[in-house]
mmCIF file of the N, C-alpha and C atoms, coordinates in Angstrom:
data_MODEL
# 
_entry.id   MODEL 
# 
loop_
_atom_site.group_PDB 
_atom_site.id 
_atom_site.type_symbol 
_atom_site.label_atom_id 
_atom_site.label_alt_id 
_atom_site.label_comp_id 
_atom_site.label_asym_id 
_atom_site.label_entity_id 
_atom_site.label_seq_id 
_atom_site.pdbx_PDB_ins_code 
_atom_site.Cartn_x 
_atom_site.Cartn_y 
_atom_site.Cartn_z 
_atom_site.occupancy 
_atom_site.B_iso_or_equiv 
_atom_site.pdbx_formal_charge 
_atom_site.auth_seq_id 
_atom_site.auth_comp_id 
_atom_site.auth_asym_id 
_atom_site.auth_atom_id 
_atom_site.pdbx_PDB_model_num 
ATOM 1   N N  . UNK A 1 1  ? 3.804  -64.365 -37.774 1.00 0.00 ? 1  UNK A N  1 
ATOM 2   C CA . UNK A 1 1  ? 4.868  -64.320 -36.765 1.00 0.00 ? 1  UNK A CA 1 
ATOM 3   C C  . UNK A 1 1  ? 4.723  -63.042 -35.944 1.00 0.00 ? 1  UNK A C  1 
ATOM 4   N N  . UNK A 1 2  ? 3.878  -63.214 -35.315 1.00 0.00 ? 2  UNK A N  1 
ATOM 5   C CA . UNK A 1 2  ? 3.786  -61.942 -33.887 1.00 0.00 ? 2  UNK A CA 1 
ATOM 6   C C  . UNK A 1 2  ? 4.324  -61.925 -32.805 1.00 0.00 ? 2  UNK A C  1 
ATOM 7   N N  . UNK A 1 3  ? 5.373  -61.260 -32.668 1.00 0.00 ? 3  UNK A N  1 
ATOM 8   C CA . UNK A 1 3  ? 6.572  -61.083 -31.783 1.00 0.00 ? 3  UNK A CA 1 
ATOM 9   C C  . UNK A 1 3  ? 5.790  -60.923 -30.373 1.00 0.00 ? 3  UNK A C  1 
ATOM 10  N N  . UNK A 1 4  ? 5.022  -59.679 -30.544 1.00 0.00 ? 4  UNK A N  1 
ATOM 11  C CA . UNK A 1 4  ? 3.850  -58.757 -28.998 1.00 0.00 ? 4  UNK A CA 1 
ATOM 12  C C  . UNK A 1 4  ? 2.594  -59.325 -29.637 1.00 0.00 ? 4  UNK A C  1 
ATOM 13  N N  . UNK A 1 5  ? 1.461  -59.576 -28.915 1.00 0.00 ? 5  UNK A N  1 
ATOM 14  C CA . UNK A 1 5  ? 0.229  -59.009 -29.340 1.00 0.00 ? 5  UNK A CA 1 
ATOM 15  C C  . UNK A 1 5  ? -0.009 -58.049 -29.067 1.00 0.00 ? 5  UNK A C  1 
ATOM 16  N N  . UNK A 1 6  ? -1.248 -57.781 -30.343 1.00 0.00 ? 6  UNK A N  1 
ATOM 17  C CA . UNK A 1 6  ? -1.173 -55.859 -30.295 1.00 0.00 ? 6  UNK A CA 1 
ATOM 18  C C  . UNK A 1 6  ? -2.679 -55.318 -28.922 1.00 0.00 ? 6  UNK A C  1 
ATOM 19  N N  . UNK A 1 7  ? -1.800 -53.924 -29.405 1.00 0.00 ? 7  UNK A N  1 
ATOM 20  C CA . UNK A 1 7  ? -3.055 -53.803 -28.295 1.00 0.00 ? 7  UNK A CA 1 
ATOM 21  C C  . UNK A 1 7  ? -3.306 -52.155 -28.242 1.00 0.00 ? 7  UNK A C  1 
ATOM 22  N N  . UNK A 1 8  ? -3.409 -51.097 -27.586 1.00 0.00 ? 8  UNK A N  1 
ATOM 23  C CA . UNK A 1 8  ? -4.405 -49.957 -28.417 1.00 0.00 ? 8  UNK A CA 1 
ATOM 24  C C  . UNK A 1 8  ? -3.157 -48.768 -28.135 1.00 0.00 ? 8  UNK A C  1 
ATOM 25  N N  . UNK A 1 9  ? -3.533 -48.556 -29.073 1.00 0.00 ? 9  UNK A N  1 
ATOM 26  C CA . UNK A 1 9  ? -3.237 -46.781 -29.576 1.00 0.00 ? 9  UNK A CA 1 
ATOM 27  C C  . UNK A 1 9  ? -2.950 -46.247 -27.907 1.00 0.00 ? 9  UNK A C  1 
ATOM 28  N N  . UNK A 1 10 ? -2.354 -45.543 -27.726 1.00 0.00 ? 10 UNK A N  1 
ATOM 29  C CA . UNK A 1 10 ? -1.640 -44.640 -26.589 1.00 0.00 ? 10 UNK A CA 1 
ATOM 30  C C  . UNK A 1 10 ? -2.266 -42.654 -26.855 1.00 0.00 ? 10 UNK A C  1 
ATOM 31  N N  . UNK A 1 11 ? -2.706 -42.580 -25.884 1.00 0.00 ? 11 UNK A N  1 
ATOM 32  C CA . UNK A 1 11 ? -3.126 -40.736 -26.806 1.00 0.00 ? 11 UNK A CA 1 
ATOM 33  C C  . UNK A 1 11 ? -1.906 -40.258 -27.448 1.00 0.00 ? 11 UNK A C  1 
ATOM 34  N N  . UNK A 1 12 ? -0.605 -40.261 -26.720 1.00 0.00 ? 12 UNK A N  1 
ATOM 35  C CA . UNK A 1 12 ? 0.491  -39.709 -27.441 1.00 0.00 ? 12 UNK A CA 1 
ATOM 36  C C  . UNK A 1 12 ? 0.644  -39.975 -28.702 1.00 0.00 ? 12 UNK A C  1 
ATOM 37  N N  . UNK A 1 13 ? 0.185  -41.342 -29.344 1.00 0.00 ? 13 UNK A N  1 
ATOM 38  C CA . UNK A 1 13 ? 0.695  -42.347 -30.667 1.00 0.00 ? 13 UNK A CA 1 
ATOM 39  C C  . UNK A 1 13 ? -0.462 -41.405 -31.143 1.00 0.00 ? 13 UNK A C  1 
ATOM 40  N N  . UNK A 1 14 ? -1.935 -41.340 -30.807 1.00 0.00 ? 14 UNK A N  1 
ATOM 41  C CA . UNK A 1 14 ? -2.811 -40.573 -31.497 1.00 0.00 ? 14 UNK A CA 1 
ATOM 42  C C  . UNK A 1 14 ? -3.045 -39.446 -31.920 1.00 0.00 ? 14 UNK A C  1 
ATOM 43  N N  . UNK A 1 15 ? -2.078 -38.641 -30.912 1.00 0.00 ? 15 UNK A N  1 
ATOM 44  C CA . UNK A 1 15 ? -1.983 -37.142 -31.143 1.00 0.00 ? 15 UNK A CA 1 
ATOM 45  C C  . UNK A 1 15 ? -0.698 -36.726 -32.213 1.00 0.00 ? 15 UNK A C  1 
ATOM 46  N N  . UNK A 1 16 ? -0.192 -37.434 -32.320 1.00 0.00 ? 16 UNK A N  1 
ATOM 47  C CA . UNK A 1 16 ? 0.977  -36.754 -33.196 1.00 0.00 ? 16 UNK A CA 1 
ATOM 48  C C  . UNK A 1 16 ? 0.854  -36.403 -34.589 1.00 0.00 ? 16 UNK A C  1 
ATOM 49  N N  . UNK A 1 17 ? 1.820  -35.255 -34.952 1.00 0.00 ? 17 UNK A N  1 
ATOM 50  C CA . UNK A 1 17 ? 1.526  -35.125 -36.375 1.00 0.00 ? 17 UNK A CA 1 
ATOM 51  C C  . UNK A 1 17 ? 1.231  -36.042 -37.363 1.00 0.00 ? 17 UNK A C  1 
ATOM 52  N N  . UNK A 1 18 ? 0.774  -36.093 -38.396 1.00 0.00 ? 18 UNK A N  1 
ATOM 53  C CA . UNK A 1 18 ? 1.266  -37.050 -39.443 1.00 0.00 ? 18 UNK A CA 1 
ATOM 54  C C  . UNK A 1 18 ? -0.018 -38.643 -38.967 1.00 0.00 ? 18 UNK A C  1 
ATOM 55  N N  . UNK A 1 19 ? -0.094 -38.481 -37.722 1.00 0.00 ? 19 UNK A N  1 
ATOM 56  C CA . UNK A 1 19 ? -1.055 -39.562 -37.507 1.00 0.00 ? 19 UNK A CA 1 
ATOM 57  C C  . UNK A 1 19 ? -2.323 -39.815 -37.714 1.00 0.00 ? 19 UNK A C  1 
ATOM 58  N N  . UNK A 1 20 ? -2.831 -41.043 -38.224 1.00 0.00 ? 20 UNK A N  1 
ATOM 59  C CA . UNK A 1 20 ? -4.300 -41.200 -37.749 1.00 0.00 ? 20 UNK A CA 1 
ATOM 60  C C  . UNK A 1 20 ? -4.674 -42.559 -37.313 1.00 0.00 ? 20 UNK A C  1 
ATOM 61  N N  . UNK A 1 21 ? -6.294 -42.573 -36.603 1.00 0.00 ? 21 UNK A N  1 
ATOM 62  C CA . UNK A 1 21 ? -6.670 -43.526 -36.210 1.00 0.00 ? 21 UNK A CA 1 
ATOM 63  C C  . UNK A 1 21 ? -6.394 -44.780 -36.557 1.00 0.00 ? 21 UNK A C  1 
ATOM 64  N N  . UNK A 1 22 ? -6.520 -45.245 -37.945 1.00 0.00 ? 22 UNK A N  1 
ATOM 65  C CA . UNK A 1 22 ? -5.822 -46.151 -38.395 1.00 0.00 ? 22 UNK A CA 1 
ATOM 66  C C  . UNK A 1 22 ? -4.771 -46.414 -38.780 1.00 0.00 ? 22 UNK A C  1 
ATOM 67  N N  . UNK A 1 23 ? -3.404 -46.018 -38.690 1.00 0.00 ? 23 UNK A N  1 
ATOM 68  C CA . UNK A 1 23 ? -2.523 -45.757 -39.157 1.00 0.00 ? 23 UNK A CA 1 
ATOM 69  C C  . UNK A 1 23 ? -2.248 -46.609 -36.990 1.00 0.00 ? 23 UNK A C  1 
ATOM 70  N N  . UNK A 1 24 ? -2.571 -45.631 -36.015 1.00 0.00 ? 24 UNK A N  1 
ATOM 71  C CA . UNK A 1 24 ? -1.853 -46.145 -34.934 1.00 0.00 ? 24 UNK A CA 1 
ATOM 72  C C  . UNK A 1 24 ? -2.627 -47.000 -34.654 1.00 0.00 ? 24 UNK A C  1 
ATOM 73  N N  . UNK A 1 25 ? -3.496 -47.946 -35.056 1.00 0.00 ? 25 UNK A N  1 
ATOM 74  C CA . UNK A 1 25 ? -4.066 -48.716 -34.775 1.00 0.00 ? 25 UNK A CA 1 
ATOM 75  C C  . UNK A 1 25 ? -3.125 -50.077 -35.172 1.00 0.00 ? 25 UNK A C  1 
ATOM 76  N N  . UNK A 1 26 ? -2.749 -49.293 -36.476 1.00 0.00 ? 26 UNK A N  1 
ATOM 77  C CA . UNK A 1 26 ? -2.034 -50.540 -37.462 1.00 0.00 ? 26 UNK A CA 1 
ATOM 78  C C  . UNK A 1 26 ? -0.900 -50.816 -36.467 1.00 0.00 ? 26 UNK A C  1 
ATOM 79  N N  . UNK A 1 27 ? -0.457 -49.926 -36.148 1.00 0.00 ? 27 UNK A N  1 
ATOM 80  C CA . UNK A 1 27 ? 1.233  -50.066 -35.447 1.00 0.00 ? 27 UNK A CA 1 
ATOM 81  C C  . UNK A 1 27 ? 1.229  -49.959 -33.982 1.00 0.00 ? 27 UNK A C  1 
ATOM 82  N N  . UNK A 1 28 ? -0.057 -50.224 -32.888 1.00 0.00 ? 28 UNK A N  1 
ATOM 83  C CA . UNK A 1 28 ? -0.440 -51.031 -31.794 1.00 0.00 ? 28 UNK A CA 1 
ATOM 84  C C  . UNK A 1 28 ? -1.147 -52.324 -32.179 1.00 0.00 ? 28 UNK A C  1 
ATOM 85  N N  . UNK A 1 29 ? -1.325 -52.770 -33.681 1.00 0.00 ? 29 UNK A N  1 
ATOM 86  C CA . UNK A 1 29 ? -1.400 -53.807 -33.483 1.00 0.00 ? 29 UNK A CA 1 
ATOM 87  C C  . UNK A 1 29 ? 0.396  -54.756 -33.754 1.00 0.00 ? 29 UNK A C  1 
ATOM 88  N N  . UNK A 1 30 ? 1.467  -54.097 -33.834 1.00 0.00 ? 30 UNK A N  1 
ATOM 89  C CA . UNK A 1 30 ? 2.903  -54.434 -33.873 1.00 0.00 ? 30 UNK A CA 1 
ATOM 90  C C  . UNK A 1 30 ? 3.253  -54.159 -32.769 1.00 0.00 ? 30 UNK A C  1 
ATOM 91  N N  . UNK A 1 31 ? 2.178  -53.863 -31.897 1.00 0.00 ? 31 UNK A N  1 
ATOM 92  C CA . UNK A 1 31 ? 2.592  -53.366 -30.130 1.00 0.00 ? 31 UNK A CA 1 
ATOM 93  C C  . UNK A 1 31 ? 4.056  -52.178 -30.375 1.00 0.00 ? 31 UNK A C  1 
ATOM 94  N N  . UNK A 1 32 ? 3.718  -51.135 -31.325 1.00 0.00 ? 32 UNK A N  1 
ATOM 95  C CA . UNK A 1 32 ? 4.188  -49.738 -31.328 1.00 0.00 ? 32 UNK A CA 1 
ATOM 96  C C  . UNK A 1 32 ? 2.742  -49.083 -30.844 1.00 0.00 ? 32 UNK A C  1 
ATOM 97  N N  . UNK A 1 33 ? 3.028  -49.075 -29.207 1.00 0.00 ? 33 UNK A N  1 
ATOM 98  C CA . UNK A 1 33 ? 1.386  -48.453 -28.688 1.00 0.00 ? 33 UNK A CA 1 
ATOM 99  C C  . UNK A 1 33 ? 2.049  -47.167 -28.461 1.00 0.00 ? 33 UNK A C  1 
ATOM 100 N N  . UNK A 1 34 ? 2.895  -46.388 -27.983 1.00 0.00 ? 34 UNK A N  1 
ATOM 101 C CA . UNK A 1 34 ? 3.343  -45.123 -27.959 1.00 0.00 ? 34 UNK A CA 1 
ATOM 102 C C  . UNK A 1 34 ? 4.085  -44.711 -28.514 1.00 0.00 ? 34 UNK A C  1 
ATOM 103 N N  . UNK A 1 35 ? 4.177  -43.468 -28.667 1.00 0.00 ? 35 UNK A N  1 
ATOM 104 C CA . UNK A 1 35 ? 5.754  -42.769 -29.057 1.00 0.00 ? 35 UNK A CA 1 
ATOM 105 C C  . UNK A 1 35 ? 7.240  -43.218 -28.513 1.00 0.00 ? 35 UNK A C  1 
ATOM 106 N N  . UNK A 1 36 ? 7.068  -43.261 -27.982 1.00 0.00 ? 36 UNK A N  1 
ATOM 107 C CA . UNK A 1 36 ? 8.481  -43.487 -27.329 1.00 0.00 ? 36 UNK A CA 1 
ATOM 108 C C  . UNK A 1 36 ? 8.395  -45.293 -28.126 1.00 0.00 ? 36 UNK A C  1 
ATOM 109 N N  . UNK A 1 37 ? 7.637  -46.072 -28.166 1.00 0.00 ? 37 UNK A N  1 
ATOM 110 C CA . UNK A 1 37 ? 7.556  -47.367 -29.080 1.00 0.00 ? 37 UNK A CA 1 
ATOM 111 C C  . UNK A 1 37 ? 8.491  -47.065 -30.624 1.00 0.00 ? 37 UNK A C  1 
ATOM 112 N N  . UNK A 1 38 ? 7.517  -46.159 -31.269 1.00 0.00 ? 38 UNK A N  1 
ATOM 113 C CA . UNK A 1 38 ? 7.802  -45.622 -32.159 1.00 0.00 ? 38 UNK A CA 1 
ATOM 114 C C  . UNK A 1 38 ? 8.993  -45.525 -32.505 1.00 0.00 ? 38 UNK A C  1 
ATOM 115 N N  . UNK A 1 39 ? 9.773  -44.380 -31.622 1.00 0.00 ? 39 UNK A N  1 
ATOM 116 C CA . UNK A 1 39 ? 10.973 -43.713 -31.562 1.00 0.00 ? 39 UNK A CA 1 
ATOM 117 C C  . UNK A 1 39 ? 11.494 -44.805 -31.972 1.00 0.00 ? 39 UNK A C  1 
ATOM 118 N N  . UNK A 1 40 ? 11.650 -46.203 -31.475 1.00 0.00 ? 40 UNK A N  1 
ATOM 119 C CA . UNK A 1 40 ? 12.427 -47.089 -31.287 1.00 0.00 ? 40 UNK A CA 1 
ATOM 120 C C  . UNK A 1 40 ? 12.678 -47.685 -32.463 1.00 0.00 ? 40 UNK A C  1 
ATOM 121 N N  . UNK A 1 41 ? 11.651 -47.267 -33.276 1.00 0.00 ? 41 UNK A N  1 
ATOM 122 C CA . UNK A 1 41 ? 11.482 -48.523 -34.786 1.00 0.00 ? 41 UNK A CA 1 
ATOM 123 C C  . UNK A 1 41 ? 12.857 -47.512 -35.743 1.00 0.00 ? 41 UNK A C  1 
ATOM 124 N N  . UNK A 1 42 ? 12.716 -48.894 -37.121 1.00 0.00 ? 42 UNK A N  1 
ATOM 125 C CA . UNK A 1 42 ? 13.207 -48.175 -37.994 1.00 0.00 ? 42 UNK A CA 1 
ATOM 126 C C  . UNK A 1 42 ? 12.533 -48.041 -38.773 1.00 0.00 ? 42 UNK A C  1 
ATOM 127 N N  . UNK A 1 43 ? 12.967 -46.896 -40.261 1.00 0.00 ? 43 UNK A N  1 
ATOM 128 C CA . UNK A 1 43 ? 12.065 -47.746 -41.755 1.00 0.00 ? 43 UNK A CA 1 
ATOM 129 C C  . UNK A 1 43 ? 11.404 -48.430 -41.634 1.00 0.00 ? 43 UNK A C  1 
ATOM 130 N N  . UNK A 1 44 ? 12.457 -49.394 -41.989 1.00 0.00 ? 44 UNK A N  1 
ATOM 131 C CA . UNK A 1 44 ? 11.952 -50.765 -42.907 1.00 0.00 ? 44 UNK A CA 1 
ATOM 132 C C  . UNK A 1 44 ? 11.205 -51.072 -41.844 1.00 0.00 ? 44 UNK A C  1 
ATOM 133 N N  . UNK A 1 45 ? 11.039 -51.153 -40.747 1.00 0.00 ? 45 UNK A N  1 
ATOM 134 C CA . UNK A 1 45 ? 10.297 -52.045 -39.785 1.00 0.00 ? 45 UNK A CA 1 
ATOM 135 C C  . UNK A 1 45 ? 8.686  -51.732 -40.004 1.00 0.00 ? 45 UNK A C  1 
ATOM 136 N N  . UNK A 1 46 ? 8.634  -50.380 -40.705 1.00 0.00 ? 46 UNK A N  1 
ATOM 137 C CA . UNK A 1 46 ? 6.875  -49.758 -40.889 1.00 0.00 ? 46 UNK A CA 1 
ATOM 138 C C  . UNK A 1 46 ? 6.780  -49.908 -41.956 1.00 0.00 ? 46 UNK A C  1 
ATOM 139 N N  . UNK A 1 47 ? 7.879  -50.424 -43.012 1.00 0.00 ? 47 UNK A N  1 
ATOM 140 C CA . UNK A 1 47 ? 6.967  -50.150 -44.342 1.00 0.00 ? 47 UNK A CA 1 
ATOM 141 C C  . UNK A 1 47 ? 5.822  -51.625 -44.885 1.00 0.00 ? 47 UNK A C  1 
ATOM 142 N N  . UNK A 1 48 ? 5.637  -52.795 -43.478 1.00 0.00 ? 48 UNK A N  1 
ATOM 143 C CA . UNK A 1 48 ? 4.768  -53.197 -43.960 1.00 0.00 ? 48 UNK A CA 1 
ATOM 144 C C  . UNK A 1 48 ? 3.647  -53.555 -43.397 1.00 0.00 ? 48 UNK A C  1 
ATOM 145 N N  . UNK A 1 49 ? 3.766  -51.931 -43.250 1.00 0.00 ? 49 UNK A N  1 
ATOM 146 C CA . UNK A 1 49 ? 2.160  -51.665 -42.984 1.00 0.00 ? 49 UNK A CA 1 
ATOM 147 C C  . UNK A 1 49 ? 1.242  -50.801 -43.884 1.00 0.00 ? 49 UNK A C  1 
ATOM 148 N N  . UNK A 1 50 ? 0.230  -51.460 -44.184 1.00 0.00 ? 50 UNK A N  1 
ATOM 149 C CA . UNK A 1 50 ? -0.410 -50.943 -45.545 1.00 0.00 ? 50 UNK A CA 1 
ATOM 150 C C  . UNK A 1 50 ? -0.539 -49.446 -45.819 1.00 0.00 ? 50 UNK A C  1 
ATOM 151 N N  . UNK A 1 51 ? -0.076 -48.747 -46.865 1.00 0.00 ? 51 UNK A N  1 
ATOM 152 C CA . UNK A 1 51 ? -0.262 -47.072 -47.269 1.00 0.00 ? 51 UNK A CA 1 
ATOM 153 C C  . UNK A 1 51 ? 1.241  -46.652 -46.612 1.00 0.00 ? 51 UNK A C  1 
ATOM 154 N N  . UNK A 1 52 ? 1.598  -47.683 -46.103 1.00 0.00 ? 52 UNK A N  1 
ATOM 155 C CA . UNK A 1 52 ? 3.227  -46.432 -45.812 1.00 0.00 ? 52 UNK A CA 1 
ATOM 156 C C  . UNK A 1 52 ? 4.267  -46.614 -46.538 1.00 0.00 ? 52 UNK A C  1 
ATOM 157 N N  . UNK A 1 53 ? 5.068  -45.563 -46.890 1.00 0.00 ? 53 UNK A N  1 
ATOM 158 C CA . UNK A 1 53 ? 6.554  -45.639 -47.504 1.00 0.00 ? 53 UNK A CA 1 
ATOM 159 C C  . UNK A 1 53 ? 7.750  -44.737 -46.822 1.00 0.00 ? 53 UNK A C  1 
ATOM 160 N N  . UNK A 1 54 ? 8.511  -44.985 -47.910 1.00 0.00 ? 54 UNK A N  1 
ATOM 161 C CA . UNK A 1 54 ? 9.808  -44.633 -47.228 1.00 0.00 ? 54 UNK A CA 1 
ATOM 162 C C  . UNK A 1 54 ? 9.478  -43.268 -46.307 1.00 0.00 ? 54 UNK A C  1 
ATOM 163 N N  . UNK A 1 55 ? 8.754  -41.700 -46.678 1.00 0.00 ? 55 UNK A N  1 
ATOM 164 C CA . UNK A 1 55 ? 8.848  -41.405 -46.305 1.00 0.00 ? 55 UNK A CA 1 
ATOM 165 C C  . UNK A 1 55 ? 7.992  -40.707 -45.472 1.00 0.00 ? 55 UNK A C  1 
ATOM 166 N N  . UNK A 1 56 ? 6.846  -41.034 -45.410 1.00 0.00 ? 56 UNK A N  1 
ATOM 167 C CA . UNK A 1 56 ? 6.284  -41.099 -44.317 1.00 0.00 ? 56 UNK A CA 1 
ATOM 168 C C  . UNK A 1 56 ? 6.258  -41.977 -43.118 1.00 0.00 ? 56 UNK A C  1 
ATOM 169 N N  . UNK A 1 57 ? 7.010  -42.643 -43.293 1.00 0.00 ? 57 UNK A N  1 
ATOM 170 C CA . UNK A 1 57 ? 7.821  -43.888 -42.136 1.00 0.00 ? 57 UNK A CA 1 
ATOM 171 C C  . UNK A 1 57 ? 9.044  -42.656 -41.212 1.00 0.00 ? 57 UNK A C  1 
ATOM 172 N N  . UNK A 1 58 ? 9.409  -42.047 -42.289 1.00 0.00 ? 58 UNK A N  1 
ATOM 173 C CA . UNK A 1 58 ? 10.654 -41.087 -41.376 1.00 0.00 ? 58 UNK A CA 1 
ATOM 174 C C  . UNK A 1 58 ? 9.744  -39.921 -40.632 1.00 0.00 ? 58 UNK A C  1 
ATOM 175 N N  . UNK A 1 59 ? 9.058  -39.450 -41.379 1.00 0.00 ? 59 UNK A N  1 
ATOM 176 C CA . UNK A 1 59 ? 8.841  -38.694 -40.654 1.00 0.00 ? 59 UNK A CA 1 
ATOM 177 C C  . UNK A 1 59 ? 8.172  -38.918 -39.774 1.00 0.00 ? 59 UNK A C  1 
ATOM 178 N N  . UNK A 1 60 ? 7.621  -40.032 -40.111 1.00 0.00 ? 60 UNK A N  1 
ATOM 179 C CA . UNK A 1 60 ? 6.427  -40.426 -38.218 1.00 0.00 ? 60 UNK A CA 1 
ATOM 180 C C  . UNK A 1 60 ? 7.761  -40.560 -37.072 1.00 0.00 ? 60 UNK A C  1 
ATOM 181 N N  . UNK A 1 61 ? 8.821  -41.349 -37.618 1.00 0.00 ? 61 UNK A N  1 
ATOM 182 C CA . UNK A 1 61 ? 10.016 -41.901 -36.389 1.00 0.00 ? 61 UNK A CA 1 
ATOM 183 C C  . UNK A 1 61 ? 10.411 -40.302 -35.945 1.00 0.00 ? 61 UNK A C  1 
ATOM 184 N N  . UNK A 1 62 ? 10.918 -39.418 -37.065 1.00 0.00 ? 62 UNK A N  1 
ATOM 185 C CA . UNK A 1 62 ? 11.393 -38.395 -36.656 1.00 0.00 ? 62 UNK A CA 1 
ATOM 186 C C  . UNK A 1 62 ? 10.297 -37.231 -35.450 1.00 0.00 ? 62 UNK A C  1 
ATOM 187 N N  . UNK A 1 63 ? 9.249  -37.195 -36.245 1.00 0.00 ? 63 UNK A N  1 
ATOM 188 C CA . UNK A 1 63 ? 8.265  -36.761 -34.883 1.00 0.00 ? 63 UNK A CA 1 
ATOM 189 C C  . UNK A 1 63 ? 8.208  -37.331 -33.631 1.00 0.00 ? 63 UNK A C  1 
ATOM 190 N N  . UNK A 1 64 ? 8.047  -38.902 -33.816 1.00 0.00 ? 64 UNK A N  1 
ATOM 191 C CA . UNK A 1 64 ? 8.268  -39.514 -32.157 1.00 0.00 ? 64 UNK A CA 1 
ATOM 192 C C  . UNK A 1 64 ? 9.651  -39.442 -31.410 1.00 0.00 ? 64 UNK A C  1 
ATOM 193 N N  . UNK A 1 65 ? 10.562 -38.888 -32.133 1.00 0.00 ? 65 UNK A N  1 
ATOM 194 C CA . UNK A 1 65 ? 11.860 -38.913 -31.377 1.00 0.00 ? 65 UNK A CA 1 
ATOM 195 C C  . UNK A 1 65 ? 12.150 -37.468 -30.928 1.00 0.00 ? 65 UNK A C  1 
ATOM 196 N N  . UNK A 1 66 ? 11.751 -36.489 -31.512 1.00 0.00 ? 66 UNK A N  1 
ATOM 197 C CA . UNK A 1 66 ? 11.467 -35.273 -31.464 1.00 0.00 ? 66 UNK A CA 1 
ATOM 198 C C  . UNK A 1 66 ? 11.729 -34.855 -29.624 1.00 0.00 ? 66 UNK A C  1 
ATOM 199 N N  . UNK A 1 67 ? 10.733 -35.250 -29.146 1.00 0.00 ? 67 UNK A N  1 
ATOM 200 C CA . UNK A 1 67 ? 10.718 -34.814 -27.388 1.00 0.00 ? 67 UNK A CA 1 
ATOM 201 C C  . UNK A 1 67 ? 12.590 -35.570 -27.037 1.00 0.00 ? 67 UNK A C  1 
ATOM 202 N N  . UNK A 1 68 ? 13.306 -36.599 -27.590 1.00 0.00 ? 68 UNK A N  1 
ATOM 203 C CA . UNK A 1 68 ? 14.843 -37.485 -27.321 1.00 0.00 ? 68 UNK A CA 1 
ATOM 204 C C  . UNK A 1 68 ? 15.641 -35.683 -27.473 1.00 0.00 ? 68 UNK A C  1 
ATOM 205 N N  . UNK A 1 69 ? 15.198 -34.891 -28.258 1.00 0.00 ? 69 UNK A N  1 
ATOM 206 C CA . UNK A 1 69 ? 16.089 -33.668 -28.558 1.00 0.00 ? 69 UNK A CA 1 
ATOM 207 C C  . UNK A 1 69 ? 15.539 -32.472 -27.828 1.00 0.00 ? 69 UNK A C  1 
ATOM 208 N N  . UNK A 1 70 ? 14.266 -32.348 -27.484 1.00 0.00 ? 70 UNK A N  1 
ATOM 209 C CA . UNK A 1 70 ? 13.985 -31.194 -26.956 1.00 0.00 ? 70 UNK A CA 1 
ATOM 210 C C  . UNK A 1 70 ? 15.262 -30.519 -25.653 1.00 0.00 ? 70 UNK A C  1 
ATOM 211 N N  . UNK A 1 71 ? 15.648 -29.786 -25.879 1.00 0.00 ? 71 UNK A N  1 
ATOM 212 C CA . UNK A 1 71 ? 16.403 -28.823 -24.266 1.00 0.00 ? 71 UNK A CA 1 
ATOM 213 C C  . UNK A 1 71 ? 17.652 -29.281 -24.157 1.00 0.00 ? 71 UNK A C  1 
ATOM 214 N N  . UNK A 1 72 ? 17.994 -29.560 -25.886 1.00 0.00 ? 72 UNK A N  1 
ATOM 215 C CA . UNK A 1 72 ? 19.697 -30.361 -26.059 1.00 0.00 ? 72 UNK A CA 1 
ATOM 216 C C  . UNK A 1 72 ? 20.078 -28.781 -27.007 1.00 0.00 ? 72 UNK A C  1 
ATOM 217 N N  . UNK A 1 73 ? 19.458 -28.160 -27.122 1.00 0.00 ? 73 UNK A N  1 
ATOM 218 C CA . UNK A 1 73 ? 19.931 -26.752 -27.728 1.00 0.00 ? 73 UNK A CA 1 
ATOM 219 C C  . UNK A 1 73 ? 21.419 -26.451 -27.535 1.00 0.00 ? 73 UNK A C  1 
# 
């Protein structure tokens, strides 16, 4: 049941902490091709993608949402 077809990694999705090649590959193929994609997910929505859990699921969301807070000081 594929909602998007997937499609590639974004540099932003590639550059971020915590990331790698396969990891944003996995989650542009769920058409999460950028950060700001990302931002959008929850949890549960990544944990079934192979090697992830609870909390490296947060902290990938929390890094992509990261720039939503910048200059709210």
């Amino acid at each position: 049941t594929e909602t998007q077809s997937g499609g590639e990694p974004q540099e932003d999705l590639l550059g971020m902490d915590g990331m790698d090649p396969e990891l944003a590959q996995a989650l542009a193929n769920k058409g999460i091709c950028s950060m700001e994609d990302l931002a959008e997910q929850s949890v549960d929505e990544l944990l079934d993608i192979e090697g992830m859990d609870e909390e490296r699921a947060g902290q990938l969301i929390m890094t992509a949402r990261a720039p939503w807070f910048e200059g709210q000081e």
